[in-house]
Predicted model as a PDB file, atoms N, CA, C, CB and O in Angstrom, pLDDT in the B-factor column:
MODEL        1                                                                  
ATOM      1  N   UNK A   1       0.849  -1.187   0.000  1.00 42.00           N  
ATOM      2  CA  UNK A   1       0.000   0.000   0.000  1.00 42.00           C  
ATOM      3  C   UNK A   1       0.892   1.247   0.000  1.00 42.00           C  
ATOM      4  CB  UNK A   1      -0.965   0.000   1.234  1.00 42.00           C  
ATOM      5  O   UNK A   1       1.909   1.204   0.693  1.00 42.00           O  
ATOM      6  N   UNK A   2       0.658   2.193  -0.603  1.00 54.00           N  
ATOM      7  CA  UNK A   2       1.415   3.680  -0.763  1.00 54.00           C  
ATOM      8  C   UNK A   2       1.245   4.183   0.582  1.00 54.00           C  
ATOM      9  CB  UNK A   2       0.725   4.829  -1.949  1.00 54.00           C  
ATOM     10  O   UNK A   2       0.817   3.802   1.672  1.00 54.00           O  
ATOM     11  N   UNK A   3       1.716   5.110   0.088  1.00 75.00           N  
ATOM     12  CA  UNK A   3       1.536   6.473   2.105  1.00 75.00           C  
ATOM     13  C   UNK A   3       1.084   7.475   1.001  1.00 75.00           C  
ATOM     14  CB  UNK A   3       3.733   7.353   3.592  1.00 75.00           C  
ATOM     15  O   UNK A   3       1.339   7.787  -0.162  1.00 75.00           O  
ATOM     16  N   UNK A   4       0.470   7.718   1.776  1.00 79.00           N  
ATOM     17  CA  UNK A   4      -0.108   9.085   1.527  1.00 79.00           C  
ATOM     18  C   UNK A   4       0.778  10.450   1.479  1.00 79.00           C  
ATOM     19  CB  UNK A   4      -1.075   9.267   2.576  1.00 79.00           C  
ATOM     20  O   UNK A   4       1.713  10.751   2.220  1.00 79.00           O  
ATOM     21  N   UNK A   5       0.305  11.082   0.559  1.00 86.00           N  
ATOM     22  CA  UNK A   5       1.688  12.351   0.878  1.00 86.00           C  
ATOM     23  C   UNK A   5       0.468  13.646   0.948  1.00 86.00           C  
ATOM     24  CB  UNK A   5       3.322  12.656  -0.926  1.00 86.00           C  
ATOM     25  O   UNK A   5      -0.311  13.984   0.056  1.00 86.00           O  
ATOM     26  N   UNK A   6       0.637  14.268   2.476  1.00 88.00           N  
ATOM     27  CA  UNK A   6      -0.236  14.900   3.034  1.00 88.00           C  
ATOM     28  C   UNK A   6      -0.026  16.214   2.766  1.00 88.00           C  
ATOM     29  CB  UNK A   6      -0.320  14.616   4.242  1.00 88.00           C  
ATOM     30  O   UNK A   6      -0.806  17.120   3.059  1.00 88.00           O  
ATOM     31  N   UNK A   7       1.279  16.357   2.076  1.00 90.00           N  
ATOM     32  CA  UNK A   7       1.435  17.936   1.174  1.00 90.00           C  
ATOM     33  C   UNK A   7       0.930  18.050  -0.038  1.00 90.00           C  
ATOM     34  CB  UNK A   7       2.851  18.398   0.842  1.00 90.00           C  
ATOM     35  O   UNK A   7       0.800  19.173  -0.524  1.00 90.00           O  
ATOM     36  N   UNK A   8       0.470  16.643  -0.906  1.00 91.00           N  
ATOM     37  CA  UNK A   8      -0.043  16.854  -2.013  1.00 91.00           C  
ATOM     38  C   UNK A   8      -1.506  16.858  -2.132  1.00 91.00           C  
ATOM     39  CB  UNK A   8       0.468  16.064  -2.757  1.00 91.00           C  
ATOM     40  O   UNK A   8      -2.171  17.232  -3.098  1.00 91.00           O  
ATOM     41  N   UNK A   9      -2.117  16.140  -0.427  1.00 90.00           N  
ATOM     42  CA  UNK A   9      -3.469  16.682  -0.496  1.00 90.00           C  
ATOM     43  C   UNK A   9      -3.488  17.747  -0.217  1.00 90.00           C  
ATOM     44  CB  UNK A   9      -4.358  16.192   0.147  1.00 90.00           C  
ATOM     45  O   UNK A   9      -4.304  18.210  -1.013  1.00 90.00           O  
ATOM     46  N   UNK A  10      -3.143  18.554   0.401  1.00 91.00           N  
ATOM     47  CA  UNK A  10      -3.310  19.747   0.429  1.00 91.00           C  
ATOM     48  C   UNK A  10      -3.174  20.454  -0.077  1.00 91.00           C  
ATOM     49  CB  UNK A  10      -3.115  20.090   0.881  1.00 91.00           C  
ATOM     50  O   UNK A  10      -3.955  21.401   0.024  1.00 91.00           O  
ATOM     51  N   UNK A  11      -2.164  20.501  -0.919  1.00 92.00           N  
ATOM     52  CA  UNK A  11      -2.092  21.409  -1.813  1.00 92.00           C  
ATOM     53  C   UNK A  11      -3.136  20.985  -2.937  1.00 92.00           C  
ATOM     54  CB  UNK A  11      -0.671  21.564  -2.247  1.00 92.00           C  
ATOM     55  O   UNK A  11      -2.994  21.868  -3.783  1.00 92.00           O  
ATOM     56  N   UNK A  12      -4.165  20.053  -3.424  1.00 93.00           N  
ATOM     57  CA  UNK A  12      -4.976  20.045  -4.149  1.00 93.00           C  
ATOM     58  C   UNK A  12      -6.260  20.253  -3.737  1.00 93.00           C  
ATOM     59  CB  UNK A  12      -4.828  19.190  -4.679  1.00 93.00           C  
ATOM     60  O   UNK A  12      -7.187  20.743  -4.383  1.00 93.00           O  
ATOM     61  N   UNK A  13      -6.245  19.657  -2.093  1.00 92.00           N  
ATOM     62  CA  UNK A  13      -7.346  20.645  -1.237  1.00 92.00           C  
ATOM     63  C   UNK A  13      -7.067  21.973  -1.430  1.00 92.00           C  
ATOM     64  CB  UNK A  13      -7.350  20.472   0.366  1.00 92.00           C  
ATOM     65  O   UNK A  13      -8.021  22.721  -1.220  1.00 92.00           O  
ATOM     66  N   UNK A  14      -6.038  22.484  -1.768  1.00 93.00           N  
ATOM     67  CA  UNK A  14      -6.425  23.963  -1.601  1.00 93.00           C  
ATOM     68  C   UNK A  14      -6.599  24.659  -3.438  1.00 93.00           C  
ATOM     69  CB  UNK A  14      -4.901  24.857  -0.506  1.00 93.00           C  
ATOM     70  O   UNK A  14      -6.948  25.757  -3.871  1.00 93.00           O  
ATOM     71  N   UNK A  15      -6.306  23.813  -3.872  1.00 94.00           N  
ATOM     72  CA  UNK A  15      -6.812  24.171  -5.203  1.00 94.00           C  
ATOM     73  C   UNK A  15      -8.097  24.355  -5.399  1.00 94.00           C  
ATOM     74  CB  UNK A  15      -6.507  23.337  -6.067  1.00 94.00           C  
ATOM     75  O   UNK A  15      -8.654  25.293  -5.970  1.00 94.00           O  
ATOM     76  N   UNK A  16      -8.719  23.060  -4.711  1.00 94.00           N  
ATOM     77  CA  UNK A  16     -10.575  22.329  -4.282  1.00 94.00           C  
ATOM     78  C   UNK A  16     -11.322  23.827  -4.390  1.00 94.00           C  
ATOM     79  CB  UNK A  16     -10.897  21.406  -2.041  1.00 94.00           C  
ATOM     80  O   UNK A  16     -12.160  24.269  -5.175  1.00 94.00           O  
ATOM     81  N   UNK A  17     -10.446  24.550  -2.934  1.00 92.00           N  
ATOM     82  CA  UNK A  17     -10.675  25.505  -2.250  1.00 92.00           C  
ATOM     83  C   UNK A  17     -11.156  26.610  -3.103  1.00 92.00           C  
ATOM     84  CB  UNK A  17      -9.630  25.755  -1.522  1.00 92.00           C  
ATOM     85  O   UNK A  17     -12.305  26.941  -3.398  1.00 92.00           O  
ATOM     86  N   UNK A  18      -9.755  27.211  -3.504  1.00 92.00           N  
ATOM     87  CA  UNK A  18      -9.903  28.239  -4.534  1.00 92.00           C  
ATOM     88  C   UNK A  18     -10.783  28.164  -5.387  1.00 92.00           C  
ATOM     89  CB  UNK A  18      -8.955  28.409  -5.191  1.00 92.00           C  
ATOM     90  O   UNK A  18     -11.557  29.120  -5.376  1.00 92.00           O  
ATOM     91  N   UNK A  19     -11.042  27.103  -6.411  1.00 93.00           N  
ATOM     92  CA  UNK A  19     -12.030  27.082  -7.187  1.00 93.00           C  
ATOM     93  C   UNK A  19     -13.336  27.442  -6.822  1.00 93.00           C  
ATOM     94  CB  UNK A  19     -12.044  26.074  -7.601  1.00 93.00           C  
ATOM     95  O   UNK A  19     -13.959  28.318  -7.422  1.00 93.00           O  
ATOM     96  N   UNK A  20     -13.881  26.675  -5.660  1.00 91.00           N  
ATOM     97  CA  UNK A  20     -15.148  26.774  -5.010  1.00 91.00           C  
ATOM     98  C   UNK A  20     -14.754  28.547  -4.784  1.00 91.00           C  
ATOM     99  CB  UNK A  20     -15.421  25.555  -3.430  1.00 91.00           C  
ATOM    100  O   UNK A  20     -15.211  29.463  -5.467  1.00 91.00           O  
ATOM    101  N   UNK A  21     -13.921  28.653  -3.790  1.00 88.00           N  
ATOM    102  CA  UNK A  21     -14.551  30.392  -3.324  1.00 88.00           C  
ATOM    103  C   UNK A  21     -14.170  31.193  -4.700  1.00 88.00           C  
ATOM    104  CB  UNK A  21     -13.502  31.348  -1.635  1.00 88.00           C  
ATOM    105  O   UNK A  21     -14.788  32.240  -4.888  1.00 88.00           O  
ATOM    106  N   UNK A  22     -13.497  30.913  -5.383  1.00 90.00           N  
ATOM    107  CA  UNK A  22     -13.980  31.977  -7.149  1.00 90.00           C  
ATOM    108  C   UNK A  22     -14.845  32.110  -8.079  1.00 90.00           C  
ATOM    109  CB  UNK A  22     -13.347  31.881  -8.149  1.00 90.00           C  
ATOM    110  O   UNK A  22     -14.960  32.929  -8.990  1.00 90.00           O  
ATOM    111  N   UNK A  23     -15.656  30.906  -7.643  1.00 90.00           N  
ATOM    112  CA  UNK A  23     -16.798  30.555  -8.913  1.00 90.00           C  
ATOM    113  C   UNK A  23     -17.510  32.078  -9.196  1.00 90.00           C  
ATOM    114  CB  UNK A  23     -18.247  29.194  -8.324  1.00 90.00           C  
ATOM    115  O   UNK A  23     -17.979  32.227 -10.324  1.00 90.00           O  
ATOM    116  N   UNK A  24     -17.613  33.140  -8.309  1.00 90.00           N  
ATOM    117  CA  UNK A  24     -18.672  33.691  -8.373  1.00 90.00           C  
ATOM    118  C   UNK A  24     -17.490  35.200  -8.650  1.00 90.00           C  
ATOM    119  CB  UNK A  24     -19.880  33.405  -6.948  1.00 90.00           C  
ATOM    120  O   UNK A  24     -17.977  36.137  -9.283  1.00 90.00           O  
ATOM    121  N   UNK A  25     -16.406  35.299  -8.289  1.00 89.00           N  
ATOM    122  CA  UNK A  25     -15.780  36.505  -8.354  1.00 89.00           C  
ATOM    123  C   UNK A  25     -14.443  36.376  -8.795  1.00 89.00           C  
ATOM    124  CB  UNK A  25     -15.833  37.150  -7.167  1.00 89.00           C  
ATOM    125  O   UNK A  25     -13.840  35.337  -8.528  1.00 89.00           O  
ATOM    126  N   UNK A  26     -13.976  37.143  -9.334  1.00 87.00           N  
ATOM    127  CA  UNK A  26     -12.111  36.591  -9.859  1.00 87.00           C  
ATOM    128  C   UNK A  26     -11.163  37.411  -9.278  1.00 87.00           C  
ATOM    129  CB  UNK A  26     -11.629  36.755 -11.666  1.00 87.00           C  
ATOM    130  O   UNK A  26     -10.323  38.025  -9.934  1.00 87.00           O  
ATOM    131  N   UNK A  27     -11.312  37.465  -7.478  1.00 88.00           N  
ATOM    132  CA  UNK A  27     -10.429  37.550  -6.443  1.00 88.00           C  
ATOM    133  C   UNK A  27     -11.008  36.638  -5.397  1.00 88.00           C  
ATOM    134  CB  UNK A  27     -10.217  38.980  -5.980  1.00 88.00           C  
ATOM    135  O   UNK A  27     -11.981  35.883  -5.402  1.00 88.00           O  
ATOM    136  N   UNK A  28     -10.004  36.981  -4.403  1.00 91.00           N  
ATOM    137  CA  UNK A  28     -10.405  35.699  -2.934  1.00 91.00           C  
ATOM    138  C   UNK A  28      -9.356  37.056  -2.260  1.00 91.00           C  
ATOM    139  CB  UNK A  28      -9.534  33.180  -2.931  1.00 91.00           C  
ATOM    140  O   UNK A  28      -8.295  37.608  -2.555  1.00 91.00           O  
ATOM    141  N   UNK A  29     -10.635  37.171  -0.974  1.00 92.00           N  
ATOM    142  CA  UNK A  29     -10.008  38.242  -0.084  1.00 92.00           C  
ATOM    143  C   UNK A  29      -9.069  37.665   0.705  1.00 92.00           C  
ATOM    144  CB  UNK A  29     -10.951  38.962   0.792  1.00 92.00           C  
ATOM    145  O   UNK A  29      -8.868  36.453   0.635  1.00 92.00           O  
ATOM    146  N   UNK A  30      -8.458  38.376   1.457  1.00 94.00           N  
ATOM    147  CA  UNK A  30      -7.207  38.222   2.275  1.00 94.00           C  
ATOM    148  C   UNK A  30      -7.411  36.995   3.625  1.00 94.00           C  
ATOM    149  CB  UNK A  30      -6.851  39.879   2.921  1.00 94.00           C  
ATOM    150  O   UNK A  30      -6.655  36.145   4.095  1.00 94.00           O  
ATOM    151  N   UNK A  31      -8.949  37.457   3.956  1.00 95.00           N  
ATOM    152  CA  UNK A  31      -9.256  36.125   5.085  1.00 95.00           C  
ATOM    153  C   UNK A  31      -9.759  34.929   4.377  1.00 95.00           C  
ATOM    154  CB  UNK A  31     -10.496  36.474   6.286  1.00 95.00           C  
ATOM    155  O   UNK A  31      -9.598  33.822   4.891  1.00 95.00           O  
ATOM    156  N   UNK A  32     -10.372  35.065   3.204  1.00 93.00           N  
ATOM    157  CA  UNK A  32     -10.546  33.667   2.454  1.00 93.00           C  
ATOM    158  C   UNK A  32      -9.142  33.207   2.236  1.00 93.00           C  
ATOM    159  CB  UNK A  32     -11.380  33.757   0.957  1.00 93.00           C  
ATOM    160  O   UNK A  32      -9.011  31.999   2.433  1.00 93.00           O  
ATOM    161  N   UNK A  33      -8.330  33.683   1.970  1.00 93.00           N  
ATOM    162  CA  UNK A  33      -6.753  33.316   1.896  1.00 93.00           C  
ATOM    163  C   UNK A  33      -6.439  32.394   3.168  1.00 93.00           C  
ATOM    164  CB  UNK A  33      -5.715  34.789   1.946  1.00 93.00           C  
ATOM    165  O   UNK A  33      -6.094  31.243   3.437  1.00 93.00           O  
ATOM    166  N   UNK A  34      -6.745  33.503   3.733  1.00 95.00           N  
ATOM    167  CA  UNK A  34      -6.087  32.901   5.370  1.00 95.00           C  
ATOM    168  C   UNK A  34      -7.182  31.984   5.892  1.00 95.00           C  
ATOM    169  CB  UNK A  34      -5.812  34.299   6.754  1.00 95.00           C  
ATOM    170  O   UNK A  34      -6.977  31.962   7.105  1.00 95.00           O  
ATOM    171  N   UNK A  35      -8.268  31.191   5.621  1.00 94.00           N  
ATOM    172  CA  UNK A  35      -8.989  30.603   5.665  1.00 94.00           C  
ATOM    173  C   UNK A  35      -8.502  29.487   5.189  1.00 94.00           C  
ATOM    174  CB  UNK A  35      -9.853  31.059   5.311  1.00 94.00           C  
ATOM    175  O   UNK A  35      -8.256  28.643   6.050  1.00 94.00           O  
ATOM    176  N   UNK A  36      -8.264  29.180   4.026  1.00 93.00           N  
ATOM    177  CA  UNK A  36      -7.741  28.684   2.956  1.00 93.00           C  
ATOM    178  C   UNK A  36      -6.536  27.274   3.626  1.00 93.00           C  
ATOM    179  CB  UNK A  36      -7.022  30.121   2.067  1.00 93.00           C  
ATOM    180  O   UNK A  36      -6.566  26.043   3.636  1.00 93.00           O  
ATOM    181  N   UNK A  37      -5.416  28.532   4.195  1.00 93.00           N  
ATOM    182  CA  UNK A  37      -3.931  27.909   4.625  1.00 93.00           C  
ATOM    183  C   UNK A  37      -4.192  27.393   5.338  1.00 93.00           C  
ATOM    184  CB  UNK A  37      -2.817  28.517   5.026  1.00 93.00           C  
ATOM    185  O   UNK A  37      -3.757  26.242   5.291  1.00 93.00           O  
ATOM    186  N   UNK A  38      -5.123  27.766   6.622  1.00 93.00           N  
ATOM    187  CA  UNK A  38      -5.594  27.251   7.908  1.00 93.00           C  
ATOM    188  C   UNK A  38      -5.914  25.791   7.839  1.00 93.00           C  
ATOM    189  CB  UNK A  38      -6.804  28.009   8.372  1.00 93.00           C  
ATOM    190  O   UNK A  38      -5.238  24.888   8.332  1.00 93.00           O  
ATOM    191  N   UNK A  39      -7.217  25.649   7.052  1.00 92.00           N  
ATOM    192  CA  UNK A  39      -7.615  24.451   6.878  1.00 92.00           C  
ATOM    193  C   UNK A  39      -6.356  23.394   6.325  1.00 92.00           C  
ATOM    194  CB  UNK A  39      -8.802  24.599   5.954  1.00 92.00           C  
ATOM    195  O   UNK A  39      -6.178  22.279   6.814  1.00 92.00           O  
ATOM    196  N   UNK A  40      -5.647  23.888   5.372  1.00 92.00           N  
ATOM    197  CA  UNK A  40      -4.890  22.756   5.011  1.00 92.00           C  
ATOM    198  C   UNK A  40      -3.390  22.445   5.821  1.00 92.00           C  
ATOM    199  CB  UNK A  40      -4.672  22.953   3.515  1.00 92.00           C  
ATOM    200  O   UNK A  40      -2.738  21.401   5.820  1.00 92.00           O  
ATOM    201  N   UNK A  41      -3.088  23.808   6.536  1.00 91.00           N  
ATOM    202  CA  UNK A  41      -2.411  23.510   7.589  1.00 91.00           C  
ATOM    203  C   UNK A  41      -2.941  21.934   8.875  1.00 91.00           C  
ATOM    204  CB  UNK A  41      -2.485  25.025   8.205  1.00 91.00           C  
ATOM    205  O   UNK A  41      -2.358  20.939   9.306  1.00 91.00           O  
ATOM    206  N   UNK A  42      -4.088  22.442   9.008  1.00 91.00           N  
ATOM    207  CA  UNK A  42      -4.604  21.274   9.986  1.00 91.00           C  
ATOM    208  C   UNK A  42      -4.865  19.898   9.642  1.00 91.00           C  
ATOM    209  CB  UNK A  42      -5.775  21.606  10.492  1.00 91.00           C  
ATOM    210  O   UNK A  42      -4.999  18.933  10.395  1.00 91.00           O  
ATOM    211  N   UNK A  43      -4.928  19.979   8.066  1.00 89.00           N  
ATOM    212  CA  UNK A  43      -5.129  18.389   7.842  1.00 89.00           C  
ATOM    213  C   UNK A  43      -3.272  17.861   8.009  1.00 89.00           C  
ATOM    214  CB  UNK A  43      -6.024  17.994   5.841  1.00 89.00           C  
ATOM    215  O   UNK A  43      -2.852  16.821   8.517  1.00 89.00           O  
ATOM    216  N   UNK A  44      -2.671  18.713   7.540  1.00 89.00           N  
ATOM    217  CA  UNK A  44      -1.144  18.044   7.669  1.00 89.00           C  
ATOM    218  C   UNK A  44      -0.882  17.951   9.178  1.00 89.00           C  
ATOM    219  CB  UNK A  44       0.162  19.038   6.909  1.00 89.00           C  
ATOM    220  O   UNK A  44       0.095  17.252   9.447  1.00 89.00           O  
ATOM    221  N   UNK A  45      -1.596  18.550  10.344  1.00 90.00           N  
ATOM    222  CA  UNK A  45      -0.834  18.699  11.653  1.00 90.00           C  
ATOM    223  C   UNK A  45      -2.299  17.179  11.792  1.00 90.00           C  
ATOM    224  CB  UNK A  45      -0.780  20.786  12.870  1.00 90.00           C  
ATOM    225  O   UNK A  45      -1.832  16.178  12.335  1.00 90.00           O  
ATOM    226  N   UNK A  46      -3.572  17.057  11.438  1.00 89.00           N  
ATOM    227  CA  UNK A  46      -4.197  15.761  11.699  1.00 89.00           C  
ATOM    228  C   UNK A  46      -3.556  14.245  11.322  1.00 89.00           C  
ATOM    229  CB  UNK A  46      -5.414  15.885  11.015  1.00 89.00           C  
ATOM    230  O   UNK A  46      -3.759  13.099  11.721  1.00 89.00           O  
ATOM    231  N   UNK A  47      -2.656  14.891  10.316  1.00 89.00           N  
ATOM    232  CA  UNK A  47      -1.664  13.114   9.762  1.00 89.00           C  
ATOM    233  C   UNK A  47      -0.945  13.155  10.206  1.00 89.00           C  
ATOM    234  CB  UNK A  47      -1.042  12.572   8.439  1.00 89.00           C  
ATOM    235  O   UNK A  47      -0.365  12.104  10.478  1.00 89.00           O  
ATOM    236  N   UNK A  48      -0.463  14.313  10.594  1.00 87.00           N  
ATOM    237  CA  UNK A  48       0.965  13.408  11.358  1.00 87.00           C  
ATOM    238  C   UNK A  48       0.438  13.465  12.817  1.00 87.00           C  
ATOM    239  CB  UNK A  48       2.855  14.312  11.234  1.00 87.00           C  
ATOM    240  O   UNK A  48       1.417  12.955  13.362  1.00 87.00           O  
ATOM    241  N   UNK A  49      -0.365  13.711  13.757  1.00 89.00           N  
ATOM    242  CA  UNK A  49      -1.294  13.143  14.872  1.00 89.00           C  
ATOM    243  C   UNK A  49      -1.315  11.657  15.123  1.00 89.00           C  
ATOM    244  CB  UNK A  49      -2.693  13.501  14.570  1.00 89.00           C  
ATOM    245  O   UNK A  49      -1.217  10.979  16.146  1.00 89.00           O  
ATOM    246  N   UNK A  50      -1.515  11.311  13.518  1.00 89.00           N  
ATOM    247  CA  UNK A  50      -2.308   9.819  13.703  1.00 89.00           C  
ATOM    248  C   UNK A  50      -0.821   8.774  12.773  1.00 89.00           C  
ATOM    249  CB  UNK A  50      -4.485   9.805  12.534  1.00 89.00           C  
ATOM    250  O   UNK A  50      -0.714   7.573  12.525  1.00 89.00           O  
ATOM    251  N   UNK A  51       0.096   9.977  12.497  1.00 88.00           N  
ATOM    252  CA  UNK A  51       1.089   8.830  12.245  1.00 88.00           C  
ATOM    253  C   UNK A  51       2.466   9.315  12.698  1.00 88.00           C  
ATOM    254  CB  UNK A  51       1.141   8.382  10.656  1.00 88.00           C  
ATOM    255  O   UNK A  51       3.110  10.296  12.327  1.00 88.00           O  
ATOM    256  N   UNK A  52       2.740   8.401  13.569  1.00 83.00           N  
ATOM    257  CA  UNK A  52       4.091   9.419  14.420  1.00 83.00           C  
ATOM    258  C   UNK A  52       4.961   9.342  13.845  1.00 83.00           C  
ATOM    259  CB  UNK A  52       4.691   9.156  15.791  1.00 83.00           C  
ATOM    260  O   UNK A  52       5.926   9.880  14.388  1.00 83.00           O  
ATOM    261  N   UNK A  53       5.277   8.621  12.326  1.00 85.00           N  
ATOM    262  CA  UNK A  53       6.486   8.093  12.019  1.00 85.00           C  
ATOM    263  C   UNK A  53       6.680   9.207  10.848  1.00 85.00           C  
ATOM    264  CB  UNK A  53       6.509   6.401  11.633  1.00 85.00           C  
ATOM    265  O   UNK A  53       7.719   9.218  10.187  1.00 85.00           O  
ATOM    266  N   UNK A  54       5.690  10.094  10.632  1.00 84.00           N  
ATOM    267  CA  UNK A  54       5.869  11.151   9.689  1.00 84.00           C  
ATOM    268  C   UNK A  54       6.262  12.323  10.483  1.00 84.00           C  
ATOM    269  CB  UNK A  54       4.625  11.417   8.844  1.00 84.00           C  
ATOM    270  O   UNK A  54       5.687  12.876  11.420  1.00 84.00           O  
ATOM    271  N   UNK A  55       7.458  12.593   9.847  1.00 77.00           N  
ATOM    272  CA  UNK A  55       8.208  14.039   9.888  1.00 77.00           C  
ATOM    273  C   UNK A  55       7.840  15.184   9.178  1.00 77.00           C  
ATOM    274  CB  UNK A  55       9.458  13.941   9.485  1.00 77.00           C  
ATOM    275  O   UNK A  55       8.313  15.125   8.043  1.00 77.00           O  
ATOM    276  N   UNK A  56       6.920  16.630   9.453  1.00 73.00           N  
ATOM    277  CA  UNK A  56       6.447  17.369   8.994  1.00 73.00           C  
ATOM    278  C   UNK A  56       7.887  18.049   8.530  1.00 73.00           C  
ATOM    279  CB  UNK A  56       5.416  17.934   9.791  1.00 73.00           C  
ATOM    280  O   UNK A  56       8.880  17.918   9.245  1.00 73.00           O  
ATOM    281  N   UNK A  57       7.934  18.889   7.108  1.00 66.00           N  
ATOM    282  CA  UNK A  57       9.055  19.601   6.851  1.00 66.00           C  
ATOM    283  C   UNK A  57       9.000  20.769   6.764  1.00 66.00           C  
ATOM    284  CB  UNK A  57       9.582  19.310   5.965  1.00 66.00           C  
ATOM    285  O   UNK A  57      10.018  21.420   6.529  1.00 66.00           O  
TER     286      UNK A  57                                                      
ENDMDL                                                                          
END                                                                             
């Protein structure tokens, strides 16, 4: 089985992201930004929670 690489979900979660909050306007304000990092910050600090053997970089 592969490992998961929890920088490449995120970084396509945050693509997910962007798309959804632009559909309607072609900017994303400064707290949708910071909205944005947040969330995908926490899924990388939730994997390595649940896997101790991963080293965040």
């Amino acid at each position: 089985m592969s490992k998961a690489d929890p920088y490449r979900n995120a970084w396509n979660l945050m693509k997910q992201m962007t798309d959804e909050y632009s559909k309607e306007k072609n900017y994303l304000t400064r707290r949708e930004v910071k909205y944005i990092i947040r969330t995908c910050e926490r899924g990388i600090d939730t994997y390595a929670d649940f896997n101790p053997d991963f080293k965040k970089g």
